[in-house]
C-alpha atoms as an extended CHARMM CRD file, in Angstrom:
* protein
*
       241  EXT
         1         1  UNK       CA             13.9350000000      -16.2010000000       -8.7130000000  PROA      1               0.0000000000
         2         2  UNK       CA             12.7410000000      -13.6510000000      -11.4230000000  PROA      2               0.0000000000
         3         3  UNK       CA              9.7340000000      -13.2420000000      -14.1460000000  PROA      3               0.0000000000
         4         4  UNK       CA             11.2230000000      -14.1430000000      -17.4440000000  PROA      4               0.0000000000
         5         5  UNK       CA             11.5020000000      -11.2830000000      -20.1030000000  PROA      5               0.0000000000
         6         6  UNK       CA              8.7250000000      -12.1730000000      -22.0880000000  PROA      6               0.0000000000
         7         7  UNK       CA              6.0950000000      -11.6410000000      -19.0700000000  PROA      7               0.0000000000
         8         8  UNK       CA              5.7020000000       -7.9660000000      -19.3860000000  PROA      8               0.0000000000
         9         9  UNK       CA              2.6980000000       -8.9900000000      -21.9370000000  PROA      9               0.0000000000
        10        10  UNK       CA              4.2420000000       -5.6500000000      -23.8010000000  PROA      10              0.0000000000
        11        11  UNK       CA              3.6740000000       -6.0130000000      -28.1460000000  PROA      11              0.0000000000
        12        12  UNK       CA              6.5180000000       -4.9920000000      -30.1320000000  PROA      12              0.0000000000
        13        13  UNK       CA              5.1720000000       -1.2040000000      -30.6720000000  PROA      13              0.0000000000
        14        14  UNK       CA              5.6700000000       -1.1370000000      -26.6410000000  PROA      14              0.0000000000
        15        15  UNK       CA              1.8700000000       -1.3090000000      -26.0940000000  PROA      15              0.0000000000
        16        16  UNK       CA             -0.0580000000       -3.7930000000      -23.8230000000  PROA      16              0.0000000000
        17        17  UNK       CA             -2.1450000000       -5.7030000000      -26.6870000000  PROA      17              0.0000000000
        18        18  UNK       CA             -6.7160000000       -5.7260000000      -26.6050000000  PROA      18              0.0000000000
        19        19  UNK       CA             -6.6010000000       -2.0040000000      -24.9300000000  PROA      19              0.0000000000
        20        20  UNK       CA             -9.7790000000       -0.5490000000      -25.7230000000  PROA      20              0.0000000000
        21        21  UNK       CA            -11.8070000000        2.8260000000      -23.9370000000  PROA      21              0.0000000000
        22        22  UNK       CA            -11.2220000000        3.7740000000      -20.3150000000  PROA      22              0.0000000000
        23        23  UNK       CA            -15.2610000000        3.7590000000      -19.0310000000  PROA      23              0.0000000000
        24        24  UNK       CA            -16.7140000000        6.8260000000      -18.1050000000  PROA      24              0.0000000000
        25        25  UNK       CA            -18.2800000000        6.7350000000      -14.6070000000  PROA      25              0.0000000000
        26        26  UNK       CA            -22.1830000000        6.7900000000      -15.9740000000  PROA      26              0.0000000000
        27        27  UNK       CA            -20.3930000000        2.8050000000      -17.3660000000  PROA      27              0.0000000000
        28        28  UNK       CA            -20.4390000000        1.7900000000      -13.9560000000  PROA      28              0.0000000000
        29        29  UNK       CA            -23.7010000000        3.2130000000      -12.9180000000  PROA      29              0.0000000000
        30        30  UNK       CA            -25.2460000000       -0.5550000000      -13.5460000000  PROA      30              0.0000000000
        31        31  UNK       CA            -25.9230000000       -3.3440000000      -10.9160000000  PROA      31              0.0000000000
        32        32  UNK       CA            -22.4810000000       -4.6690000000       -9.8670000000  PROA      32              0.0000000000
        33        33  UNK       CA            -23.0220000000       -8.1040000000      -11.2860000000  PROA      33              0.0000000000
        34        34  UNK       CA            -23.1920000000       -6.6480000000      -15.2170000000  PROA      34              0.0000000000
        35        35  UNK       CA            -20.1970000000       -4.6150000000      -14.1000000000  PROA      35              0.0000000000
        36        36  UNK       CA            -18.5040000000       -7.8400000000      -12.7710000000  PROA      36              0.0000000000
        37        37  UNK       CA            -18.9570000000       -9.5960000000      -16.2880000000  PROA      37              0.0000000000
        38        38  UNK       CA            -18.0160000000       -6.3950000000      -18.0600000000  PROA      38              0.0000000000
        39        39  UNK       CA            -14.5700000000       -6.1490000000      -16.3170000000  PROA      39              0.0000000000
        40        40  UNK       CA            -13.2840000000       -9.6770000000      -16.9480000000  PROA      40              0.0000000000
        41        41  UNK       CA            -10.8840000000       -9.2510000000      -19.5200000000  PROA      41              0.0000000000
        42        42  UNK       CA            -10.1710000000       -5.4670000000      -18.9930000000  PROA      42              0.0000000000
        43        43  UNK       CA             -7.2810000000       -4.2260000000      -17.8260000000  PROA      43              0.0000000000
        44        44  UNK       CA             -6.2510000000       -1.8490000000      -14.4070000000  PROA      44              0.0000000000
        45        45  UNK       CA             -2.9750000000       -0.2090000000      -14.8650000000  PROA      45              0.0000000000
        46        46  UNK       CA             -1.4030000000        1.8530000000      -11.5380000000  PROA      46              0.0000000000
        47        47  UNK       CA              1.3050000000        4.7810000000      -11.6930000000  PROA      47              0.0000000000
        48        48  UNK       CA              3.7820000000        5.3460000000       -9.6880000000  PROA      48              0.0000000000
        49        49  UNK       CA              7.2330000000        6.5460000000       -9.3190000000  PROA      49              0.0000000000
        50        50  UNK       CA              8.5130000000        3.1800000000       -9.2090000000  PROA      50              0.0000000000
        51        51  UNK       CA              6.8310000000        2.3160000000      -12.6220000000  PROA      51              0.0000000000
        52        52  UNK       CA              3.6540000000        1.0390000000      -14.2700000000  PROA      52              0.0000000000
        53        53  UNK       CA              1.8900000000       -2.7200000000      -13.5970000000  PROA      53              0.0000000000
        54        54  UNK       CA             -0.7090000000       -3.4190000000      -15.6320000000  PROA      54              0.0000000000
        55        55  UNK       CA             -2.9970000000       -6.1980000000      -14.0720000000  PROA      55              0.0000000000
        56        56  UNK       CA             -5.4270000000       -8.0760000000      -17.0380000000  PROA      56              0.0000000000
        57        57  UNK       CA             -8.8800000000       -8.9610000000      -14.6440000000  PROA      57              0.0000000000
        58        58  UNK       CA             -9.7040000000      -12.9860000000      -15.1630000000  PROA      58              0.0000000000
        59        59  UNK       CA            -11.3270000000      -13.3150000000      -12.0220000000  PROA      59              0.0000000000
        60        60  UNK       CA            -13.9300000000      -10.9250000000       -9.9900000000  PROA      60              0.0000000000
        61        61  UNK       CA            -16.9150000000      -11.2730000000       -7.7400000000  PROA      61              0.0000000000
        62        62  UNK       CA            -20.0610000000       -8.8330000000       -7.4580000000  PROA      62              0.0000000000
        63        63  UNK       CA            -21.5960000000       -7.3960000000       -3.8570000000  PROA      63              0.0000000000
        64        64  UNK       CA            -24.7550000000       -5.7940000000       -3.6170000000  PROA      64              0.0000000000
        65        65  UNK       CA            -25.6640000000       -3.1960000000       -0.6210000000  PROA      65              0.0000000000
        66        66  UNK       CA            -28.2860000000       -3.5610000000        2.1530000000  PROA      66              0.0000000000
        67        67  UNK       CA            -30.0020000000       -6.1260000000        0.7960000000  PROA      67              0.0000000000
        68        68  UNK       CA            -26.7180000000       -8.4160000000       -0.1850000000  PROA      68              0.0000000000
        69        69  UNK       CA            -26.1610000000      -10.2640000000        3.1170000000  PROA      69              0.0000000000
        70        70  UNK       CA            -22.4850000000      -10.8390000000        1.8570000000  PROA      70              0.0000000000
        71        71  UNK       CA            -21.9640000000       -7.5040000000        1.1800000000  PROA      71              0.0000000000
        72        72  UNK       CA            -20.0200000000       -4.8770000000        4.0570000000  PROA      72              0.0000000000
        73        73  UNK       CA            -22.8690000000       -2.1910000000        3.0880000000  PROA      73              0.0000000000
        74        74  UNK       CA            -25.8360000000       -5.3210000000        4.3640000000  PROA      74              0.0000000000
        75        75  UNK       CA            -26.2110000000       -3.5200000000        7.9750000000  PROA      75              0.0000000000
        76        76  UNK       CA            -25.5830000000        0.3080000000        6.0210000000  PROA      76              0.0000000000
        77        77  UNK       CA            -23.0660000000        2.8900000000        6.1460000000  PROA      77              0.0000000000
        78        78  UNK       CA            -20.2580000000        3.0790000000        8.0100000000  PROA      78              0.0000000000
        79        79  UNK       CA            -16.9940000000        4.9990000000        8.0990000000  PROA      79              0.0000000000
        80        80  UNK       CA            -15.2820000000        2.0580000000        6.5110000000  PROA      80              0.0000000000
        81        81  UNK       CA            -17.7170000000        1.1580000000        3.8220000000  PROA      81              0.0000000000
        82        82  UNK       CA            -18.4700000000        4.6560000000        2.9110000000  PROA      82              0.0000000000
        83        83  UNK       CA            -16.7300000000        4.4750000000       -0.7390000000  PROA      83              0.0000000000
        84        84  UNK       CA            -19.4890000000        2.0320000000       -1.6800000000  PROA      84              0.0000000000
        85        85  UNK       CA            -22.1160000000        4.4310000000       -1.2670000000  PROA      85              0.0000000000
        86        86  UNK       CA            -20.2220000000        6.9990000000       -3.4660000000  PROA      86              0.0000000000
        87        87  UNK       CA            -20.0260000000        8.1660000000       -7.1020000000  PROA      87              0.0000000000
        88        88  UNK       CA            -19.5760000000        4.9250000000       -8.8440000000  PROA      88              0.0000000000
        89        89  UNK       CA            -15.9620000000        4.0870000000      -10.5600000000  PROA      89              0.0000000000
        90        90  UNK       CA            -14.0580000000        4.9520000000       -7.6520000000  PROA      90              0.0000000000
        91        91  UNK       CA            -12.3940000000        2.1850000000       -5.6610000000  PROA      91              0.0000000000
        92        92  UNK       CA            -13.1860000000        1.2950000000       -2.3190000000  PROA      92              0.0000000000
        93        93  UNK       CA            -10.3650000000       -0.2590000000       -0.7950000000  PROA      93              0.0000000000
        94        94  UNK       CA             -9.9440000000       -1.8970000000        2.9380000000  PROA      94              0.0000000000
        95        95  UNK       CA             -7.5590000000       -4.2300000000        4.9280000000  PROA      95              0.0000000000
        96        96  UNK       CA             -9.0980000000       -7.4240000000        5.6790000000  PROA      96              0.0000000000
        97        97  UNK       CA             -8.2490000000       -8.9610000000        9.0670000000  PROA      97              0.0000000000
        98        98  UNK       CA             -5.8970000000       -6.1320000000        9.4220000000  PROA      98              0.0000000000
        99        99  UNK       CA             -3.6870000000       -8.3020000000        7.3690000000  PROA      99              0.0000000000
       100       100  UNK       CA             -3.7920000000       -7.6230000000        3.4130000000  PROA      100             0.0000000000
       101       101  UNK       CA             -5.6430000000       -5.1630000000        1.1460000000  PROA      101             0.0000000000
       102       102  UNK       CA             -8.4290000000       -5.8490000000       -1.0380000000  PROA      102             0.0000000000
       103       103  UNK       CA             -9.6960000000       -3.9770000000       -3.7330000000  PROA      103             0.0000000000
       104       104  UNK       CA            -13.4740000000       -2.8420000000       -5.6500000000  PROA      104             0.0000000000
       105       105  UNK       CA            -14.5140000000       -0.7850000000       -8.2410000000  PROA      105             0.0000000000
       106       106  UNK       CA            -18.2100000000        0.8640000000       -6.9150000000  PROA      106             0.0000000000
       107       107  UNK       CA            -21.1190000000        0.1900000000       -9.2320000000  PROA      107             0.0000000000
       108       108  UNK       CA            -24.5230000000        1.5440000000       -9.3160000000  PROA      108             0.0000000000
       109       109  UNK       CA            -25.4190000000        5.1570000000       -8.7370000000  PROA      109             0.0000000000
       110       110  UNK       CA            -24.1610000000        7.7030000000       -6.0520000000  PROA      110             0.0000000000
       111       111  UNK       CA            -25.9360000000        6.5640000000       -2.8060000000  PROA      111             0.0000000000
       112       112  UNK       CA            -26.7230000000        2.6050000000       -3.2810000000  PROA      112             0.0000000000
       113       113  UNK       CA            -23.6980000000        0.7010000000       -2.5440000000  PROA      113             0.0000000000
       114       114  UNK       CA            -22.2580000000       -2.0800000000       -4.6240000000  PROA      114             0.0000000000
       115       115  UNK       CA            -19.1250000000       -3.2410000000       -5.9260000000  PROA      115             0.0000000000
       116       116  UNK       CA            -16.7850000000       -5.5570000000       -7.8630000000  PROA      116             0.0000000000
       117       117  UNK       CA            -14.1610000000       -7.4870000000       -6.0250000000  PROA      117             0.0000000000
       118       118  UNK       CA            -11.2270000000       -7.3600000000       -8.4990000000  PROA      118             0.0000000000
       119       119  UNK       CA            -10.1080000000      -11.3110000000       -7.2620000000  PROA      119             0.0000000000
       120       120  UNK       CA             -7.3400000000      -11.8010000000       -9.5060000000  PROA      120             0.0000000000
       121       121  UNK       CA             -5.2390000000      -11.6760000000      -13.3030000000  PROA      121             0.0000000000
       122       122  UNK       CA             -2.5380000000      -11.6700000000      -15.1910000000  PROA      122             0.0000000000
       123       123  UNK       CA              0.0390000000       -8.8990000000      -15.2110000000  PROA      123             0.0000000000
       124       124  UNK       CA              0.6460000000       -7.8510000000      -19.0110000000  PROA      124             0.0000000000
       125       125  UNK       CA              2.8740000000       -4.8510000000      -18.0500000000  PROA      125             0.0000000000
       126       126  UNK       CA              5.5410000000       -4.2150000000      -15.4930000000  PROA      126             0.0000000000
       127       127  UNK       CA              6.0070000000       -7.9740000000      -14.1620000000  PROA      127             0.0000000000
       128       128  UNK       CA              9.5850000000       -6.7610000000      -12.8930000000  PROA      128             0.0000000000
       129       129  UNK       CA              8.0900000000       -4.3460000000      -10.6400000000  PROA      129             0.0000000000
       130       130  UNK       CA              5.0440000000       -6.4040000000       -9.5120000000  PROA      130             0.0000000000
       131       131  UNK       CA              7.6300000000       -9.5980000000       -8.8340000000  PROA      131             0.0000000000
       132       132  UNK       CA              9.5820000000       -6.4590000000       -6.5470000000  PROA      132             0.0000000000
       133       133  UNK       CA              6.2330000000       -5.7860000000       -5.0410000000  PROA      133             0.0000000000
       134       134  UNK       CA              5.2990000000       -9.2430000000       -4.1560000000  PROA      134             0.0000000000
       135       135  UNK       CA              8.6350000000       -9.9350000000       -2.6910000000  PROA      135             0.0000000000
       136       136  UNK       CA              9.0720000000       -7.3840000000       -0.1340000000  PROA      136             0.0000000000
       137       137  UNK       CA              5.5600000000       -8.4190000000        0.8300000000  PROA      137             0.0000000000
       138       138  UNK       CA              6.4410000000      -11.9850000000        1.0420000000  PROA      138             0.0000000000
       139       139  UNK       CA              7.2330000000      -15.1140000000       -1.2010000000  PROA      139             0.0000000000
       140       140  UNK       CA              6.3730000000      -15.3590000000       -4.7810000000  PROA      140             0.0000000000
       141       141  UNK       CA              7.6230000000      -18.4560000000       -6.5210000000  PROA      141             0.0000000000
       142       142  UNK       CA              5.7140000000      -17.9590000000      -10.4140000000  PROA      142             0.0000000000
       143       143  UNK       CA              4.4380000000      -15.2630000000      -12.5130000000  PROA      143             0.0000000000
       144       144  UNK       CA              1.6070000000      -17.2130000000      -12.5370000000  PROA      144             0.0000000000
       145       145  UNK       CA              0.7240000000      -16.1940000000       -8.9840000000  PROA      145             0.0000000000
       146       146  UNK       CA              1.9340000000      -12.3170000000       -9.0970000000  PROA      146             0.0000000000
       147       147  UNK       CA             -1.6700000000      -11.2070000000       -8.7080000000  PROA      147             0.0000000000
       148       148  UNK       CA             -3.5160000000      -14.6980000000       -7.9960000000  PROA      148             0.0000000000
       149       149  UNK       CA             -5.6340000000      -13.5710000000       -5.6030000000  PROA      149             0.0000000000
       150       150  UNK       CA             -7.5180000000      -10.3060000000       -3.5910000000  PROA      150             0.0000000000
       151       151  UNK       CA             -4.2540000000       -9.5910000000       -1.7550000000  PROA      151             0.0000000000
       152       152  UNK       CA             -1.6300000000      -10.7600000000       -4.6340000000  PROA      152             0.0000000000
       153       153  UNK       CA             -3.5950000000       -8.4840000000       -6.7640000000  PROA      153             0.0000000000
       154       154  UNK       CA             -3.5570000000       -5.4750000000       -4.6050000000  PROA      154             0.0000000000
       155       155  UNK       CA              0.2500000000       -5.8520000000       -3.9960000000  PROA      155             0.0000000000
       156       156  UNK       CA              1.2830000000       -6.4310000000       -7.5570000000  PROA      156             0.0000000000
       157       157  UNK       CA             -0.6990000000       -3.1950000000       -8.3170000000  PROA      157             0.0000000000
       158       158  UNK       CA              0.8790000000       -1.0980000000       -5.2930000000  PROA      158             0.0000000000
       159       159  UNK       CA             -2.8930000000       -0.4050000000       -3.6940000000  PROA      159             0.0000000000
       160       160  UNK       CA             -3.5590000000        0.2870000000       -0.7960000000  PROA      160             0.0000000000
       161       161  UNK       CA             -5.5470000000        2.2530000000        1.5250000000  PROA      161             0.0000000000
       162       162  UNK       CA             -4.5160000000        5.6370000000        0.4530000000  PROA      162             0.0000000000
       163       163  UNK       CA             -6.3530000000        4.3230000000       -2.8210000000  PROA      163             0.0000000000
       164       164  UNK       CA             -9.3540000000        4.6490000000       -1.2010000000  PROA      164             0.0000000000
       165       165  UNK       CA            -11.7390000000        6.4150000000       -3.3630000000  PROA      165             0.0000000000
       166       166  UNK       CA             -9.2210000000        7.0880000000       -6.1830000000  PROA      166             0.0000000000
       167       167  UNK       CA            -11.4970000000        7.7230000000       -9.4560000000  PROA      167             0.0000000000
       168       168  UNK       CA            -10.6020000000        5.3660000000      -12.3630000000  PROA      168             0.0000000000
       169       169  UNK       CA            -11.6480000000        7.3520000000      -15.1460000000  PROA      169             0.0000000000
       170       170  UNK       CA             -8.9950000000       10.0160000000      -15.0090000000  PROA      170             0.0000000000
       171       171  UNK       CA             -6.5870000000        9.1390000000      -18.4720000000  PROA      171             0.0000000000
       172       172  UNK       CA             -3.7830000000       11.0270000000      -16.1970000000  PROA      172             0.0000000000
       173       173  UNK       CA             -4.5060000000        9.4310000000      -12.4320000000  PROA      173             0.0000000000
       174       174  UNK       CA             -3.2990000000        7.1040000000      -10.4390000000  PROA      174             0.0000000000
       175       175  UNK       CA             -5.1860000000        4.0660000000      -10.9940000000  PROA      175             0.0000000000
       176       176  UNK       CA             -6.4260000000        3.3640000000      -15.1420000000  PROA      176             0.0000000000
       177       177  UNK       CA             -9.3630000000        1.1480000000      -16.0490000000  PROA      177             0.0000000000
       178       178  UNK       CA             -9.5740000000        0.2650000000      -19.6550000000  PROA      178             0.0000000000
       179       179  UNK       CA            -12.6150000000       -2.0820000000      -21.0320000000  PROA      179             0.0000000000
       180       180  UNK       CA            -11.0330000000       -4.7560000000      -23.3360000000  PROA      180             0.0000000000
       181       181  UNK       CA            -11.1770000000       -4.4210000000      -27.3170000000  PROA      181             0.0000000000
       182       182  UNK       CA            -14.2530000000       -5.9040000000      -28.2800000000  PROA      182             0.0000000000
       183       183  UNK       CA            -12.8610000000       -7.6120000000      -31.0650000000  PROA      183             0.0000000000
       184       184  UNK       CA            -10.3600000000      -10.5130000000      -29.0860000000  PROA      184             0.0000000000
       185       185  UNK       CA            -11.7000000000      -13.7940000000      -27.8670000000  PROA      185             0.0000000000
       186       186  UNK       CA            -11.3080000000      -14.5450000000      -24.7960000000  PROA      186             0.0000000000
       187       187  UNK       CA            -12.5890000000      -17.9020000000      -22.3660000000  PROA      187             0.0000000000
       188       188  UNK       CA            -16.0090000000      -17.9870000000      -21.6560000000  PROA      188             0.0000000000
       189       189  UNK       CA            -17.3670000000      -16.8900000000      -18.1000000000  PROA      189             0.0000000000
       190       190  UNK       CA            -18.3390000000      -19.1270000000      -15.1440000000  PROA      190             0.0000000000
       191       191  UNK       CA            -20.2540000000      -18.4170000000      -11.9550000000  PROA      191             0.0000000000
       192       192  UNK       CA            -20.2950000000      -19.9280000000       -8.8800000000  PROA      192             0.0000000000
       193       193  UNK       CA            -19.9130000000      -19.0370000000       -5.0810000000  PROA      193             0.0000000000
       194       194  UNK       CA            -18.0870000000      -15.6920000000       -3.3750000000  PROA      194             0.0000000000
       195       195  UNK       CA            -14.9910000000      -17.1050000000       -1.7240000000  PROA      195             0.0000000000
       196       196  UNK       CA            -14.2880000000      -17.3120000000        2.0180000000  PROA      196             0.0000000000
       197       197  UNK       CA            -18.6830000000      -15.5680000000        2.1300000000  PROA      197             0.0000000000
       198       198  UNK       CA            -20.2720000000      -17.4510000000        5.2730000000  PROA      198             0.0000000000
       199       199  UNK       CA            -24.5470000000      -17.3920000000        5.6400000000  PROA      199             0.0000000000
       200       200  UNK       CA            -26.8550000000      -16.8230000000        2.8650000000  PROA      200             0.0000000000
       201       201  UNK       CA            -24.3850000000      -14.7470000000        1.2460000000  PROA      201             0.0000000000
       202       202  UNK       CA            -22.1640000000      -17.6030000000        0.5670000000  PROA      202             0.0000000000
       203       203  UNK       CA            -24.9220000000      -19.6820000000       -1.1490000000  PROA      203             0.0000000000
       204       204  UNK       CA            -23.4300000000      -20.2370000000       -4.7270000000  PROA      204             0.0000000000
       205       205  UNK       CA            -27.4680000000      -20.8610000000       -5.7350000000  PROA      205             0.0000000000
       206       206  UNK       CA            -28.4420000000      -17.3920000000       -4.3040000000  PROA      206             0.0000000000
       207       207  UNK       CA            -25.9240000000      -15.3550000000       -5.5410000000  PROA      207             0.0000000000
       208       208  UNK       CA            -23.3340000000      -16.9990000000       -7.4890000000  PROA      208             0.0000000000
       209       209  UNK       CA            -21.6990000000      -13.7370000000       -8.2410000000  PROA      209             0.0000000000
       210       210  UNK       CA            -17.6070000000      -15.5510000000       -8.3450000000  PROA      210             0.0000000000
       211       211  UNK       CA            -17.1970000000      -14.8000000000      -11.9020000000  PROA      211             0.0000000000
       212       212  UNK       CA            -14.0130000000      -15.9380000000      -13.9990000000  PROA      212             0.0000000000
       213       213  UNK       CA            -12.5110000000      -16.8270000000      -17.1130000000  PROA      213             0.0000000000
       214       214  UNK       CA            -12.6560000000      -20.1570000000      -18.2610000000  PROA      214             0.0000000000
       215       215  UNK       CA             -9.0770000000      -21.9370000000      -18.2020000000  PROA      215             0.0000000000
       216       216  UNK       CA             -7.0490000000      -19.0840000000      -17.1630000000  PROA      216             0.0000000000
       217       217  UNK       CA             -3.9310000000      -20.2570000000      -15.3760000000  PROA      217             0.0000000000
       218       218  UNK       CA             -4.1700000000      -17.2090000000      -12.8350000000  PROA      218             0.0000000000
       219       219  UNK       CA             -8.0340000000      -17.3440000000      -11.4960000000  PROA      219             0.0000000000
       220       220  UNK       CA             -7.6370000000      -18.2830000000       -7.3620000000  PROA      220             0.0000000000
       221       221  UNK       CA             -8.7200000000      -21.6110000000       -6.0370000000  PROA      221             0.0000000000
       222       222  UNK       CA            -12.2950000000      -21.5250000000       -4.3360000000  PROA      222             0.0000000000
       223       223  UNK       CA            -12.5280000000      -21.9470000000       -0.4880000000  PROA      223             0.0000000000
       224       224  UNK       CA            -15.5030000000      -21.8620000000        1.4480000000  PROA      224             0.0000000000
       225       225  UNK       CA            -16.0570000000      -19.4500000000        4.5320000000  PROA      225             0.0000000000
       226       226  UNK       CA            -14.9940000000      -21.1360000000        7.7240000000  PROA      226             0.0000000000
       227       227  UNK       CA            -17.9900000000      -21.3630000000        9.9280000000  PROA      227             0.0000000000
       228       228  UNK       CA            -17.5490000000      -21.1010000000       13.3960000000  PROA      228             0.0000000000
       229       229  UNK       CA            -20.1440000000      -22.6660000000       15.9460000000  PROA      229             0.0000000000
       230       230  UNK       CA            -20.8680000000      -18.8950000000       17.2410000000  PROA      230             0.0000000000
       231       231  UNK       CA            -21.0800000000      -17.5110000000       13.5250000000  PROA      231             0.0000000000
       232       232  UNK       CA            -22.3590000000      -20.4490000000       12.2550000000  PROA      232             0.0000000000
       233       233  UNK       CA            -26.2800000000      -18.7670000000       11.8230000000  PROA      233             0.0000000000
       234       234  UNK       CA            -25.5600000000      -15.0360000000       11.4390000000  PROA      234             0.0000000000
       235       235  UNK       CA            -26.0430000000      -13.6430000000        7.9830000000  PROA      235             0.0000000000
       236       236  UNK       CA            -22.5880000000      -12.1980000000        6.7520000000  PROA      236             0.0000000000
       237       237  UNK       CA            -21.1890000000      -12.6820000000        9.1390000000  PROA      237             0.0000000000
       238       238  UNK       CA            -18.0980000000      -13.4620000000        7.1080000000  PROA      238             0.0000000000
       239       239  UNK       CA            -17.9410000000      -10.8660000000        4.0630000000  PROA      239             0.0000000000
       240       240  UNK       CA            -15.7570000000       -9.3400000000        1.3820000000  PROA      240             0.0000000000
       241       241  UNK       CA            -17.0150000000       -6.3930000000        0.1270000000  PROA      241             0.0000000000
């Protein structure tokens, strides 16, 4: 099975429609949950040899740092959370369960981590190469799924860890952030609770930093952290970012 024609999202000049600016980094030098609601709608593009994939963001979620007991930086720096404490509008990218890749943009300034979880969208450019993508990574039965999802997302867009820290306000690098023209409409924006977050972190009335777009076909179904009877009381003890 194969994306129809018409998914590539591409207007007749040959340019992906409601491109606006690419964000310099002092843009994501705010607290990750403005960030979060600034990025819905905006679009990530990745380069490659293979092609371009353009991915437009419907669904993300916000993390804070030490004092976000959801968030990888809540007991402080480590080797593998060390792009969240670095110049913000890099990515921080990591393998979660040792099983698929997930991928952030780092907020806030140098030194205080945060991030956005980039959860899901549409792909507007390059659905041939994404549907490749997705199926020498597995099964993909709609376009509606291509990037449904942390690990759809990151596969659609060829990221992974070699990503790691890639700075997305370069107009000629590898990975392309561009805000979304002011001027379209688009859904309005719910909140509600980080997916698969166990503890305090995963309380949708503490933080309900989930953010999406209204009615979009491609935002991922929610599903609570499972709790085991061991992890059941330890703050973040299941995280994603």
């Amino acid at each position: 099975m194969h994306p129809p024609a018409s998914s590539t999202g591409r207007s007749d000049d040959g340019l992906v429609p409601g491109l606006a600016a690419v964000p310099a980094h002092t843009w994501y030098a705010r607290p990750p949950l403005a960030v979060a609601r600034d990025l819905l709608g905006a679009f990530v593009t990745t380069r490659s040899d293979e092609g371009d994939v353009t991915v437009r963001l419907t669904e993300v979620e916000a993390y804070g740092g030490e004092d976000d007991p959801g968030s990888h930086a809540y007991r402080g720096r480590t080797g593998r959370n060390a792009a969240m404490f670095g110049e913000p509008g890099r990515l921080y990218v990591y393998r979660h369960l040792g099983l698929h890749h997930c991928v952030n943009v780092v907020t806030e300034v140098a030194g205080r981590a945060s991030a956005v979880l980039l959860r899901a969208g549409e792909v507007v450019e390059g659905a041939d190469l994404a549907w490749a993508r997705r199926e020498r990574a597995g099964v993909v039965d709609s376009v509606r799924q291509l990037a449904r999802g942390p690990a759809r997302l990151a596969v659609a867009l060829g990221l992974d860890l070699e990503a790691n820290g890639a700075d997305l306000t370069e107009l000629d690098g590898r990975v392309l952030v561009r805000r979304r023209d002011p001027r379209t409409i688009q859904p309005p924006v719910a909140a509600g609770p980080r997916v698969g977050v166990s503890g305090a972190g995963g309380d949708g009335g503490l933080h309900p930093w989930r953010l999406w777009l209204t009615g979009e076909r491609t935002v991922s179904a929610y599903r609570p952290a499972y709790r085991s009877p061991t992890s059941a009381d330890a703050p973040g003890a299941t995280t994603s970012a």
